[in-house]
ZAMARGU-4260 file (C-alpha; in steps of 0.2 Angstrom, whole numbers, plus 5000, padded with zeros to 4 digits):
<rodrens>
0) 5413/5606/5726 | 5412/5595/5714 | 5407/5595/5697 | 5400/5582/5684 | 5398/5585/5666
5) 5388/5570/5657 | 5391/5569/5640 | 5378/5554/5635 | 5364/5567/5639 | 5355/5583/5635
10) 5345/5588/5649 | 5352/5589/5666 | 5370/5585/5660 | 5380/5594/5673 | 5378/5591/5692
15) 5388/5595/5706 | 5390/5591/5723 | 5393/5603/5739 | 5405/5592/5752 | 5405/5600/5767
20) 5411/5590/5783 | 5399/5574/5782 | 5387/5582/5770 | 5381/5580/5752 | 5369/5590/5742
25) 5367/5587/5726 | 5363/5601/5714 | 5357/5602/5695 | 5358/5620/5695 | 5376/5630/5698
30) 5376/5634/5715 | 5387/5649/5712 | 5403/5639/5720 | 5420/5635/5717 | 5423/5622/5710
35) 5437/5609/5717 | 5436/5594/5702 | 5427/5594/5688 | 5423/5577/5682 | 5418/5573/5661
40) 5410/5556/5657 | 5396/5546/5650 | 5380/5541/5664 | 5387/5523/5658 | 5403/5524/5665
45) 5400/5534/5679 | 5385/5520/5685 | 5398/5507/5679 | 5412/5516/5692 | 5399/5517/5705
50) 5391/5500/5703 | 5410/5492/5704 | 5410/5485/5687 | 5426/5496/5683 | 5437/5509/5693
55) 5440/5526/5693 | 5459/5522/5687 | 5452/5511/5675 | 5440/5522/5667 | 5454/5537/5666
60) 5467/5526/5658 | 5452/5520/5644 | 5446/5539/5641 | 5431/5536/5649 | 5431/5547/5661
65) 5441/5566/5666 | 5446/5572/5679 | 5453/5589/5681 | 5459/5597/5698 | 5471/5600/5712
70) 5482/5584/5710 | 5480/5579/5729 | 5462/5578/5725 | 5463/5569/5708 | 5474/5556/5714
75) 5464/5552/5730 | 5447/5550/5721 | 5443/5536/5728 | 5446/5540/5745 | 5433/5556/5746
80) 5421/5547/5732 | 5418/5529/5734 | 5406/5517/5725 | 5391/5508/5731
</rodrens>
C-alpha cells in the first residue's frame, strides 16, 4: 500500500495505491489498509517524476518530494514504481 499526499491541492489530495502481485487500484478513499510508504509532494513534481523531467532521487535531494517507509522499499522506488 502505497500512499500519496499532495500538497498543491485541496480536494482529492491523498491517494493510495493497493499493489498486490501484478495489480493496481487506485483509491481516493482510505481503504482501511496498511500502509507500506507514504509519499508527500506537490501534483507538479510527482507528473514531473512521472513524465522523466526529473528523478525520484532528484526530487528527494531538492525537498520536493518524501518518502517515509521501510528502508528496503524507499531506496528501491524506482524499481516497484517506474515512470511513463
Amino acid at each position: 500500500m502505497v500512499r500519496f499526499k499532495f500538497t498543491d491541492i485541496e480536494d482529492l489530495s491523498d491517494w493510495w495505491l493497493l499493489v498486490q502481485d501484478r495489480d493496481v487500484d487506485i483509491c481516493t478513499s482510505d481503504p482501511g489498509k496498511d500502509v507500506d510508504v507514504y509519499l508527500t509532494t506537490s501534483v507538479r513534481t510527482m507528473a514531473g517524476i512521472w513524465m522523466g523531467d526529473t528523478t525520484y532521487r532528484k526530487a528527494v535531494a531538492e525537498g520536493g518530494l518524501k518518502v517515509v517507509g521501510p528502508r528496503a522499499m524507499t531506496r528501491a522506488i524506482t524499481a516497484w514504481m517506474g515512470n511513463s
